[in-house]
N, CA, C and O of each residue as an XYZ file, in Angstrom:
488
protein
N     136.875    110.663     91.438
C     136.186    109.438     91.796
C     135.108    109.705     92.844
O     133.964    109.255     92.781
N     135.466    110.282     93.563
C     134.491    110.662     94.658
C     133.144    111.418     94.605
O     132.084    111.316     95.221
N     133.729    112.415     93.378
C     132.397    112.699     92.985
C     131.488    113.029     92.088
O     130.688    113.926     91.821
N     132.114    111.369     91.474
C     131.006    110.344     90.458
C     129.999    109.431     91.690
O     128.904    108.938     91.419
N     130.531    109.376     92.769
C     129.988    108.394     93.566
C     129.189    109.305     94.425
O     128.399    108.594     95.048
N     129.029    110.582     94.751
C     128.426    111.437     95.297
C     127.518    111.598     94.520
O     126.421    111.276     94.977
N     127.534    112.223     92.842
C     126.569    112.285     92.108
C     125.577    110.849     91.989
O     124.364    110.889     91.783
N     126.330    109.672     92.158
C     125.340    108.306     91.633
C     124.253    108.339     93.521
O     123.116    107.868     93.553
N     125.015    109.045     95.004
C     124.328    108.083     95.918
C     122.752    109.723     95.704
O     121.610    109.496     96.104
N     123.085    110.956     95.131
C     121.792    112.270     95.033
C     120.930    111.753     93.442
O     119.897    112.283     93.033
N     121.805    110.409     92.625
C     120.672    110.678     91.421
C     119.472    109.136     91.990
O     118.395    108.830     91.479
N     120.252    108.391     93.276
C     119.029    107.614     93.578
C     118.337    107.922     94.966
O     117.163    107.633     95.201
N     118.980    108.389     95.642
C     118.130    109.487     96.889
C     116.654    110.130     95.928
O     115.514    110.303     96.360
N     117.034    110.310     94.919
C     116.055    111.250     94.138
C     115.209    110.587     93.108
O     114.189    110.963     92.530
N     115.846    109.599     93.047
C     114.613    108.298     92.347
C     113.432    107.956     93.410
O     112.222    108.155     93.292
N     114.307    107.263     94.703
C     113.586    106.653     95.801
C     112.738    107.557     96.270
O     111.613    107.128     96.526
N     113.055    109.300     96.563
C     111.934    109.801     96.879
C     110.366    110.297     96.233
O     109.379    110.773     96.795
N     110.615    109.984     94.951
C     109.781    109.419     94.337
C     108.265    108.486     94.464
O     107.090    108.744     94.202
N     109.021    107.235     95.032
C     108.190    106.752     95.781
C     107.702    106.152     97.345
O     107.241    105.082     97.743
N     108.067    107.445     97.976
C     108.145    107.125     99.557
C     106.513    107.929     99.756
O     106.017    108.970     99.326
N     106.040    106.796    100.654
C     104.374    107.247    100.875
C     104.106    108.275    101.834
O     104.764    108.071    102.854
N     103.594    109.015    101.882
C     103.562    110.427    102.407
C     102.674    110.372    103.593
O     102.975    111.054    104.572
N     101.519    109.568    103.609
C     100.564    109.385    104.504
C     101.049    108.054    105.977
O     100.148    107.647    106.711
N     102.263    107.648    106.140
C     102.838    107.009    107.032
C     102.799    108.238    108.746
O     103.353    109.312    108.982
N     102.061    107.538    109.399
C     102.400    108.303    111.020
C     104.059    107.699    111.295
O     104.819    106.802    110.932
N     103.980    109.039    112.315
C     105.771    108.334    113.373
C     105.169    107.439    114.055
O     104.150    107.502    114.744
N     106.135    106.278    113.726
C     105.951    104.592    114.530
C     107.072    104.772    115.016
O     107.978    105.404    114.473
N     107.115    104.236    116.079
C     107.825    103.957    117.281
C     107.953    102.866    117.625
O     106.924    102.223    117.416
N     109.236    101.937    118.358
C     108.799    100.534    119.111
C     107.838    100.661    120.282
O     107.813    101.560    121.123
N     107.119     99.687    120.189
C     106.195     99.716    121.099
C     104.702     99.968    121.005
O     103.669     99.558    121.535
N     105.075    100.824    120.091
C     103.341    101.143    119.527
C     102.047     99.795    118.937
O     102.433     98.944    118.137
N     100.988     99.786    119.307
C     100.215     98.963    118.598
C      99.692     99.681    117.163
O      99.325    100.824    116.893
N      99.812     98.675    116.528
C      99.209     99.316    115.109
C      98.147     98.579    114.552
O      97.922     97.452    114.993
N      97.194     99.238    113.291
C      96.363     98.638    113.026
C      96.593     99.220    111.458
O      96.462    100.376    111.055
N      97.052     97.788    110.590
C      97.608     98.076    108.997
C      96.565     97.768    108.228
O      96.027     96.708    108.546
N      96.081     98.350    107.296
C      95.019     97.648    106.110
C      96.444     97.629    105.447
O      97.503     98.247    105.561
N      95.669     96.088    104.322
C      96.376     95.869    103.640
C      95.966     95.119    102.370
O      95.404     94.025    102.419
N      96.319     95.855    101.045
C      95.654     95.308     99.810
C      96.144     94.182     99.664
O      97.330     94.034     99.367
N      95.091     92.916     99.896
C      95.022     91.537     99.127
C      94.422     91.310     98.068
O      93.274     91.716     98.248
N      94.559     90.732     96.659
C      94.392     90.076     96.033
C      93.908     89.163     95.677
O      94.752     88.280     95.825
N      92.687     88.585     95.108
C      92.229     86.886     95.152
C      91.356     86.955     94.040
O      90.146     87.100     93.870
N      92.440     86.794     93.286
C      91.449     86.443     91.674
C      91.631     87.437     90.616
O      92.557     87.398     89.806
N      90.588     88.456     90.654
C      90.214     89.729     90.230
C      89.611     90.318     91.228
O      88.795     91.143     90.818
N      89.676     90.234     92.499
C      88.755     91.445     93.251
C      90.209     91.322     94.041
O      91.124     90.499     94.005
N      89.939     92.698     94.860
C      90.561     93.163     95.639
C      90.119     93.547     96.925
O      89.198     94.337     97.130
N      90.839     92.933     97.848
C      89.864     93.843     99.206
C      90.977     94.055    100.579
O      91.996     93.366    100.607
N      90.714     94.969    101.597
C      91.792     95.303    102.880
C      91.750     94.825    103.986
O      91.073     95.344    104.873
N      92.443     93.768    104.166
C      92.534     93.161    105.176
C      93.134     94.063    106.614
O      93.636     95.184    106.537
N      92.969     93.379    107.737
C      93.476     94.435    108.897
C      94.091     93.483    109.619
O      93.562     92.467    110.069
N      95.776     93.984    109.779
C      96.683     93.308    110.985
C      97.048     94.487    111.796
O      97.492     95.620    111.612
N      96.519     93.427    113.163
C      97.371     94.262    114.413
C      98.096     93.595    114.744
O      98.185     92.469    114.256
N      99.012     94.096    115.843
C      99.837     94.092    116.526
C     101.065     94.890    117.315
O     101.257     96.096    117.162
N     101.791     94.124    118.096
C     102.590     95.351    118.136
C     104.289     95.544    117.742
O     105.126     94.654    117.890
N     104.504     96.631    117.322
C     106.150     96.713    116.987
C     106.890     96.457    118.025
O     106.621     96.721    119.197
N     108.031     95.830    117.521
C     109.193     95.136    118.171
C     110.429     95.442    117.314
O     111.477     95.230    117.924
N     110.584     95.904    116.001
C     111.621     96.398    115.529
C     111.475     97.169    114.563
O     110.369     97.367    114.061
N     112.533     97.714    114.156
C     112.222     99.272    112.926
C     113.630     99.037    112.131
O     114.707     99.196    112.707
N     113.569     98.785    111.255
C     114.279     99.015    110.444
C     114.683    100.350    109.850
O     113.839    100.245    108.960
N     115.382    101.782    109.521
C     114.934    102.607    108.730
C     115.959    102.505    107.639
O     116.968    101.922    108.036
N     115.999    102.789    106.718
C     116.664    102.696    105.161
C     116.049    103.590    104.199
O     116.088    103.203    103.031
N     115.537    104.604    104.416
C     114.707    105.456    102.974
C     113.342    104.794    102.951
O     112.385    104.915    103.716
N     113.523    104.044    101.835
C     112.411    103.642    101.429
C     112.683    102.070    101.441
O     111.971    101.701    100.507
N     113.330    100.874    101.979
C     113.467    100.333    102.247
C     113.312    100.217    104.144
O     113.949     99.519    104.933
N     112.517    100.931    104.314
C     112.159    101.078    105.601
C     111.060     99.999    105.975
O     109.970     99.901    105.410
N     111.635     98.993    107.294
C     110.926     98.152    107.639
C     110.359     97.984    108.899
O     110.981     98.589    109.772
N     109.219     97.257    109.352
C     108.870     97.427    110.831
C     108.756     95.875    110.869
O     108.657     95.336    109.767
N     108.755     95.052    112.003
C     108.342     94.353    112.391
C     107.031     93.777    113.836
O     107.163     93.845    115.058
N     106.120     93.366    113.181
C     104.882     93.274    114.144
C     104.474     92.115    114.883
O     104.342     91.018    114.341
N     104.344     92.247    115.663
C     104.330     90.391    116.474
C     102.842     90.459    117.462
O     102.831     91.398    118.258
N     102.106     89.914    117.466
C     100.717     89.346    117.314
C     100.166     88.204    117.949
O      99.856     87.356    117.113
N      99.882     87.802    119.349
C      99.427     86.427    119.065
C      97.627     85.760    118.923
O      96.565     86.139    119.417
N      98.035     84.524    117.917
C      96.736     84.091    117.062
C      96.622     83.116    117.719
O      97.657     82.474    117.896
N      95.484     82.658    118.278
C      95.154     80.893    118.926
C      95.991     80.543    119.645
O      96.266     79.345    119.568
N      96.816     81.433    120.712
C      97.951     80.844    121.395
C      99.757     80.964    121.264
O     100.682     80.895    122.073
N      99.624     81.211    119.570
C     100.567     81.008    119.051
C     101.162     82.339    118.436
O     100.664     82.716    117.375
N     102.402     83.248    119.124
C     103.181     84.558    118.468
C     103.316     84.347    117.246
O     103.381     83.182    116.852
N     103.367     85.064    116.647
C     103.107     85.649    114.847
C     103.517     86.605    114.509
O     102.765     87.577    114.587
N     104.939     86.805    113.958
C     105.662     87.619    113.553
C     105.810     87.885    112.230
O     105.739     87.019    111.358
N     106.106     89.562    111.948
C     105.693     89.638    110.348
C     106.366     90.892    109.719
O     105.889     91.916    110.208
N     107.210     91.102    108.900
C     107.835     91.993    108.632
C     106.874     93.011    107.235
O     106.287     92.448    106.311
N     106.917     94.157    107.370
C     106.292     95.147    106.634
C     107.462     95.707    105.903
O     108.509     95.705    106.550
N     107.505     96.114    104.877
C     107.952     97.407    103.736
C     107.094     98.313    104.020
O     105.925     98.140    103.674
N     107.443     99.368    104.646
C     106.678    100.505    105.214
C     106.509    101.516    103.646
O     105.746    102.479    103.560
N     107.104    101.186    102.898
C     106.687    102.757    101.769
C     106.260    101.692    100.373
O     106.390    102.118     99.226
N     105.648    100.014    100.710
C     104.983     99.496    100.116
C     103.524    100.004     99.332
O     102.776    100.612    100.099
N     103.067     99.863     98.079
C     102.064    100.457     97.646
C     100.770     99.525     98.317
O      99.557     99.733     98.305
N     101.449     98.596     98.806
C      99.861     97.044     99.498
C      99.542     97.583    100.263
O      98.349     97.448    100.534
N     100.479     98.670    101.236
C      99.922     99.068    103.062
C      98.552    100.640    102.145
O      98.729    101.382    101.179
N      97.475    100.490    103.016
C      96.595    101.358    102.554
C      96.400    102.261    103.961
O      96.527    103.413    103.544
N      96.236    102.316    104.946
C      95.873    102.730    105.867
C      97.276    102.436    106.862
O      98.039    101.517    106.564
N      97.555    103.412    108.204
C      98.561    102.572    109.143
C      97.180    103.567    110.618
O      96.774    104.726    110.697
N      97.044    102.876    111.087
C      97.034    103.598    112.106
C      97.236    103.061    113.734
O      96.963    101.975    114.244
N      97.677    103.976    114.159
C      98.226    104.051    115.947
C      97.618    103.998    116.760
O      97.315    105.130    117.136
N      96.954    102.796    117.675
C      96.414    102.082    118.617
C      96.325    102.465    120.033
O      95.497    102.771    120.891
N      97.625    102.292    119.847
C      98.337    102.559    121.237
C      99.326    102.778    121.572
O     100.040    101.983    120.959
N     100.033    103.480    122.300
C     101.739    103.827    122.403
C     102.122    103.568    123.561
O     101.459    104.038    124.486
N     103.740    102.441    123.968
C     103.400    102.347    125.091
C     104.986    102.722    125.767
O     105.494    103.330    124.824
N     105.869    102.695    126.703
C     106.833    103.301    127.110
C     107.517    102.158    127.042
O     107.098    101.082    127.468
N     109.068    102.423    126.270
C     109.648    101.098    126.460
C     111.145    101.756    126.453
O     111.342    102.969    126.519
N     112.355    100.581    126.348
C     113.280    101.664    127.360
C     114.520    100.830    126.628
O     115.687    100.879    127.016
N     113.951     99.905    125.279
C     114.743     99.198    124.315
C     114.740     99.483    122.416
O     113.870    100.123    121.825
N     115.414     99.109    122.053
C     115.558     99.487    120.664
C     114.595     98.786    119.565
O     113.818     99.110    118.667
N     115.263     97.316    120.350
C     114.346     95.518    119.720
C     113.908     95.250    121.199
O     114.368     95.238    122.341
N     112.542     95.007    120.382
C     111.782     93.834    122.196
C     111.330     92.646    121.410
O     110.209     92.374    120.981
N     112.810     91.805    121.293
C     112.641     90.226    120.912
C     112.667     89.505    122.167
O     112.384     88.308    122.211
N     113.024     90.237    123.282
C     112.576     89.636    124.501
C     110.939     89.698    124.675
O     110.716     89.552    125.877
N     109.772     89.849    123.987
C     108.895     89.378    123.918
C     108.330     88.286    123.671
O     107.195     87.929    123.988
N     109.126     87.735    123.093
C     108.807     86.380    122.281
C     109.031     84.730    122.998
O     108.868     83.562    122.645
N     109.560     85.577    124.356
C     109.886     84.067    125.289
C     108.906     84.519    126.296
O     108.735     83.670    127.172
N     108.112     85.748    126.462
C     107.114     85.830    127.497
C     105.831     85.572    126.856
O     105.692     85.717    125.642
N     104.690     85.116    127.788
C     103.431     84.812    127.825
C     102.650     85.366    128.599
O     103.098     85.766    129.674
N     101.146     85.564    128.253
C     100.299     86.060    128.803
C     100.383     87.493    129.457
O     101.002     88.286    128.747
N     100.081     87.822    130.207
C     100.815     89.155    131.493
C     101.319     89.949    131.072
O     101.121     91.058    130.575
N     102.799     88.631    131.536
C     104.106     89.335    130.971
C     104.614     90.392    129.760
O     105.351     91.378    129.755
N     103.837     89.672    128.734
C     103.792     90.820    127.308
C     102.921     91.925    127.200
O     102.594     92.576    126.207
N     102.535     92.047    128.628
C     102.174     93.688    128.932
C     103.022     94.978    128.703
O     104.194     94.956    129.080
N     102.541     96.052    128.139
C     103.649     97.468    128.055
C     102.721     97.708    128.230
O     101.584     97.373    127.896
N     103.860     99.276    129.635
C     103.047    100.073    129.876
C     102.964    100.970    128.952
O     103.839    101.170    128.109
N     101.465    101.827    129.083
C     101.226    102.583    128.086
C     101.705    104.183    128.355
O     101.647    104.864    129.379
N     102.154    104.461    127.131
C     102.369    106.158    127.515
C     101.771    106.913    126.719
O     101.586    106.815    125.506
N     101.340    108.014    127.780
C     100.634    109.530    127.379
C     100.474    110.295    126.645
O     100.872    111.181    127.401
N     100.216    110.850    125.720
C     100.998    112.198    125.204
C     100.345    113.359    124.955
O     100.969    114.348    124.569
């Protein structure tokens, strides 16, 4: 039994790597990012750009997720990514900043200032 279930978890490890995107940088919490991203509208196609910054990471293979939080007109804007999605075209790394937590959902009750990180070096 055990290893029918060993063979089934190496014959989809080996599907999924398949399609895991190769051109992804190491993201980190904390980092600012700047995502193109293929939209759709009609028949044309064109790449939109979200920043912001990470506040959580999911990892799972290829079910690997980040979450980015942003604020627009006042108002925080939170947004979850499929990181080995074929829509993300570009990722790139802004800024990296030192943080000393896993999740910073304690961002989301601060304003202005406060949602300062410091930045780190490297």
């Amino acid at each position: 039994m055990n290893f029918i279930v060993q063979k089934k978890h190496n014959l989809i490890k080996e599907i999924e790597s398949q399609y895991l995107q190769k051109n992804i940088p190491e993201i980190q919490i904390g980092d600012s990012l700047r995502m193109g991203l293929l939209i759709k509208e009609g028949n044309k196609e064109r790449i939109q750009y979200a920043e912001g910054v990470v506040i959580a990471k999911h990892n799972a293979l290829i079910n690997t997720t980040i979450t980015i939080r942003k604020i627009m007109q006042g108002i925080g804007v939170e947004r979850l990514y499929l990181l080995n999605s074929p829509l993300i075209k570009s990722i790139t790394i802004t800024r990296r900043s030192k943080v000393r937590r896993a999740k910073l959902y304690y961002l989301r009750y601060r304003s202005g200032k406060a949602t300062r990180l410091k930045q780190r070096f490297e």
